[in-house]
C-alpha positions as CSV (number, residue, x, y, z in Angstrom):
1,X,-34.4,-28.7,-1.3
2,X,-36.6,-28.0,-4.5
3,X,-40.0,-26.9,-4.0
4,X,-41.5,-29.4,-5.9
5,X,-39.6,-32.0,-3.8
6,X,-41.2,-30.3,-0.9
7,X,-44.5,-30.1,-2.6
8,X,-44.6,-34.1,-2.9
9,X,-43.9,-34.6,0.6
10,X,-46.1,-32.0,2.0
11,X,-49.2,-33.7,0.2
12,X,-48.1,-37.0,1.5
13,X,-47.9,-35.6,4.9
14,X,-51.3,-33.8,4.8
15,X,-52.8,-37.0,3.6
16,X,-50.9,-39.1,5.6
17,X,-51.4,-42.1,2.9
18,X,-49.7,-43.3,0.0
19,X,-51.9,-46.1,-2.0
20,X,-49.7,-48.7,-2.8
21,X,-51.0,-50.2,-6.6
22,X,-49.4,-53.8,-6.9
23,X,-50.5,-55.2,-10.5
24,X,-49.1,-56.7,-13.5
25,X,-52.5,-55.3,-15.7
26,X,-52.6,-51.8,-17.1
27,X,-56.3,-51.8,-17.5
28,X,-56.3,-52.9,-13.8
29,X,-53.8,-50.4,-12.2
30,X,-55.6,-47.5,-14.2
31,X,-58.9,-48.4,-12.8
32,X,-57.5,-49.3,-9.0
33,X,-56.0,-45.7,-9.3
34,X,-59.2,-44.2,-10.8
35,X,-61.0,-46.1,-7.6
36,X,-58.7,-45.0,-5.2
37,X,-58.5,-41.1,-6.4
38,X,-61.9,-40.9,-6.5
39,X,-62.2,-42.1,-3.0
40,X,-59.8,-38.9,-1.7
41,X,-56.3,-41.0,-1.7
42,X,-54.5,-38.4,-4.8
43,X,-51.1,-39.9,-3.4
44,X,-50.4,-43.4,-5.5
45,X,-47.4,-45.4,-6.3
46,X,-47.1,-47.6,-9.1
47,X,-44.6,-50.8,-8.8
48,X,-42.0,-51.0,-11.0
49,X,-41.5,-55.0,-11.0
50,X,-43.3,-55.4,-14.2
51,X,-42.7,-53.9,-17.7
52,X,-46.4,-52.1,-18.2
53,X,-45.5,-50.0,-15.1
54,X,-44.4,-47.0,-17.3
55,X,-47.7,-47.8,-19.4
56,X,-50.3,-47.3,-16.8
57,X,-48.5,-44.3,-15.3
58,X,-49.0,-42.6,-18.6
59,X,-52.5,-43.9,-19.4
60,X,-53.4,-42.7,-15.4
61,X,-52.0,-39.1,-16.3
62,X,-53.0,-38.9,-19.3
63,X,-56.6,-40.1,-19.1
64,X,-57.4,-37.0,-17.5
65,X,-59.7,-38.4,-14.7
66,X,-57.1,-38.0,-11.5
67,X,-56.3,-34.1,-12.0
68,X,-54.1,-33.0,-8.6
69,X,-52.7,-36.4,-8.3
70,X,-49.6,-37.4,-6.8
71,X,-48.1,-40.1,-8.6
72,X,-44.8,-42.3,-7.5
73,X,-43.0,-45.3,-8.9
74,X,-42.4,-48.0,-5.9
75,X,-40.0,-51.1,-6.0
76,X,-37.3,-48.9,-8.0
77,X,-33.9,-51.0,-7.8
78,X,-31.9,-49.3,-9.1
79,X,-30.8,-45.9,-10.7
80,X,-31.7,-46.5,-14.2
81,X,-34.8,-48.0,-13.3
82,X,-35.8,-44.9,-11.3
83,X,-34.7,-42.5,-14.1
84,X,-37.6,-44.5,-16.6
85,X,-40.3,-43.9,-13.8
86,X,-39.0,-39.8,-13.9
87,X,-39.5,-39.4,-17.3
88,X,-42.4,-41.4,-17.3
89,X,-43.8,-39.1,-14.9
90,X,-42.9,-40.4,-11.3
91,X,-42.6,-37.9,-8.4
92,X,-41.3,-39.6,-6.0
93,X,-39.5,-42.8,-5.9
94,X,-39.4,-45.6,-3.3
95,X,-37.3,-48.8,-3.4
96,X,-37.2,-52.2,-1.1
97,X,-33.2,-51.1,0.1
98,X,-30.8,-47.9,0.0
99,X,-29.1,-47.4,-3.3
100,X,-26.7,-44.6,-3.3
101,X,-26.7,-43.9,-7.5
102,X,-30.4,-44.2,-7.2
103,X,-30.6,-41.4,-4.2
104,X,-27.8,-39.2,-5.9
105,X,-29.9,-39.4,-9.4
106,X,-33.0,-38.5,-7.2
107,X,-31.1,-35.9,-5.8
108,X,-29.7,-34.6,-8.9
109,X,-33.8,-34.6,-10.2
110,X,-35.4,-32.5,-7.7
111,X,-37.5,-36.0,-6.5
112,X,-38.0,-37.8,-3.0
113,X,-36.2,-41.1,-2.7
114,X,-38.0,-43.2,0.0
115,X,-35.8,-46.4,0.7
116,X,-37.0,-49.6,2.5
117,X,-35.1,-49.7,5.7
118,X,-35.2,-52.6,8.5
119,X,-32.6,-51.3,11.4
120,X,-32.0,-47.8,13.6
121,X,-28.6,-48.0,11.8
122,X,-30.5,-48.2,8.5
123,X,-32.7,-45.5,9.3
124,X,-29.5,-43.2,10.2
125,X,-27.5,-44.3,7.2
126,X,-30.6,-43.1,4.7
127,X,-30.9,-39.3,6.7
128,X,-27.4,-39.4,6.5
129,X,-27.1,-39.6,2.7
130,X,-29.6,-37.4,2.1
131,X,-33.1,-39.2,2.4
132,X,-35.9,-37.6,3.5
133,X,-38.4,-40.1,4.1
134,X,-37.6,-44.2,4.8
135,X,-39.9,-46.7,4.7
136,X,-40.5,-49.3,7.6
137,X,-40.7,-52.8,5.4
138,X,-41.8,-54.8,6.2
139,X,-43.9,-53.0,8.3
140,X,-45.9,-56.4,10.0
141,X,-42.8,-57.9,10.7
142,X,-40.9,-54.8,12.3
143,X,-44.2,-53.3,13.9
144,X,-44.9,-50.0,15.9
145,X,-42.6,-50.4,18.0
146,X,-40.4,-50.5,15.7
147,X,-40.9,-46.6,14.7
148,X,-41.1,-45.7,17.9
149,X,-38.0,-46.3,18.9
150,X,-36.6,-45.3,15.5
151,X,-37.7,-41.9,16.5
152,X,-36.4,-41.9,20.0
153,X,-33.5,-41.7,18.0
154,X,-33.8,-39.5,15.3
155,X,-36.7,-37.3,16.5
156,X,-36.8,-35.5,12.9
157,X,-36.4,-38.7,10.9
158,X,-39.9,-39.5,8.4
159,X,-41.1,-42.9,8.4
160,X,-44.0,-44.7,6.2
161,X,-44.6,-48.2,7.2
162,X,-45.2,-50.5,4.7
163,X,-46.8,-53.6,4.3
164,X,-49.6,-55.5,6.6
165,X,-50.8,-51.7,7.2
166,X,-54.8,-52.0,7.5
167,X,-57.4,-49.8,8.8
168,X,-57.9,-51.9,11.7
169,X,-54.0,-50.7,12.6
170,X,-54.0,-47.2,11.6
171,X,-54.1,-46.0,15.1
172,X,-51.2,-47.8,16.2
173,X,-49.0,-46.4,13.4
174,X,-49.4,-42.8,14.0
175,X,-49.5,-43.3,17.9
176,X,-45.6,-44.3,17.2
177,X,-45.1,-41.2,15.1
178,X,-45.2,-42.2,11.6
179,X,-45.5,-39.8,9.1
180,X,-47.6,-41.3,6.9
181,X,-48.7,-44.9,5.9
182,X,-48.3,-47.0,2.7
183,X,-51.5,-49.2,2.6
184,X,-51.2,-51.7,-0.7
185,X,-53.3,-55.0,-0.5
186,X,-55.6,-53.6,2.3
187,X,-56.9,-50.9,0.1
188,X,-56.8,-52.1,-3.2
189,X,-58.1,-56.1,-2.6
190,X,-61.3,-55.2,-0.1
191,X,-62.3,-58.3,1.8
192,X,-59.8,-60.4,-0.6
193,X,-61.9,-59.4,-3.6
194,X,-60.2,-58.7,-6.9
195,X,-61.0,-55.7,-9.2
196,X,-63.6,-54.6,-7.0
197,X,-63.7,-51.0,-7.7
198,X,-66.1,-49.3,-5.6
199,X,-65.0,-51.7,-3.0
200,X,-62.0,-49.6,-3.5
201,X,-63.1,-46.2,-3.3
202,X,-65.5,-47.0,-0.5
203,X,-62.5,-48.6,1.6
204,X,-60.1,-45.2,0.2
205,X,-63.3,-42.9,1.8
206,X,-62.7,-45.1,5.3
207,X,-59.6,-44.4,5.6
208,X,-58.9,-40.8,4.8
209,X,-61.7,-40.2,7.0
210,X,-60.5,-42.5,9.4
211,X,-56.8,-41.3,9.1
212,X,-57.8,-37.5,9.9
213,X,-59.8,-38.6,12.8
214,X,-56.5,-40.4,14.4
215,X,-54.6,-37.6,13.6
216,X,-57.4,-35.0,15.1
217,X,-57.0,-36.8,18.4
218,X,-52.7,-36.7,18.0
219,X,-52.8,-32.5,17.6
């Protein structure tokens, strides 16, 4: 494995949280980022189901303002859309199912490929090809319980859930073993509110701090 490959996923692991920025406004997933950054989350993804996606990525890393920031492209479907978020500057990619051109171009790059997966068999089929971390989406639907058992398993498997992860459920998630979480509407839409920005770096303070604490009490 490439050290920067193992770079990516050491910082998601220290964390232990990957913001999840779900936008169709530049101007908006710049500023989320900025909010969340600044807050302590420097692990981001940036969906790729709208064409500014490669914009903000740009504008984020080339603004200056998020210096030691780890910044992925989520929603990838397939290969060529993953190889635009590399050279726009994704270092990792994550997608909503298991493609096998996207993982072998991923491969190839020296970049984590973190597909969606919604079955044990699933989870096996990803380590099997290669994958070092899966995501558990969606995560309110399949639940804890869900990872758990995943791991019974495959002990050395690395799952993020995603999706209906909140701070009032962090606990649960890393009780099951997961190796880090992918909070999205949670983080970045506070209480509902839209564009709230120090809503968002309060709420990104709350859960790093309340992330480390859970994961104090694991060790």
């Amino acid at each position: 494995m490439r050290l920067k490959k193992l770079e990516v996923l050491r910082r998601m692991s220290d964390l232990g949280v990957v913001g999840l920025v779900a936008t169709r406004d530049v101007e908006d997933a710049v500023a989320s980022a900025e909010a969340a950054f600044e807050g302590g989350i420097d692990v981001l993804e940036i969906s790729a189901c709208w064409p500014g996606a490669a914009e903000a990525m740009k504008e984020i890393t080339g603004r200056g303002l998020c210096r030691g920031l780890t910044l992925g492209c989520g929603s990838v479907a397939d290969a060529v859309t993953a190889r635009l978020c590399i050279d726009a500057g994704a270092e990792f990619i994550s997608s909503y199912r298991f493609d096998d051109e996207t993982a072998k171009m991923c491969n190839r790059s020296g970049v984590p490929y973190m597909p969606a997966v919604g079955s044990i068999g699933e989870v096996v089929g990803a380590v099997e090809r290669g994958v070092d971390v899966v995501l558990a989406f969606p995560g309110d639907v399949l639940g804890p319980r869900f990872v758990r058992a995943a791991l019974a398993a495959l002990p050395d498997a690395h799952i993020i859930p995603v999706g209906g992860v909140a701070p009032a459920n962090l606990d649960d998630w890393f009780q099951a073993g997961a190796f880090a979480v992918g909070v999205g509407a949670a983080l970045f839409r506070p209480a509902g509110a839209e564009r709230d920005y120090p809503a968002i770096t309060k709420t990104a303070e709350h859960i790093v701090t309340q992330v480390a604490l859970i994961r104090g009490c694991l060790e």
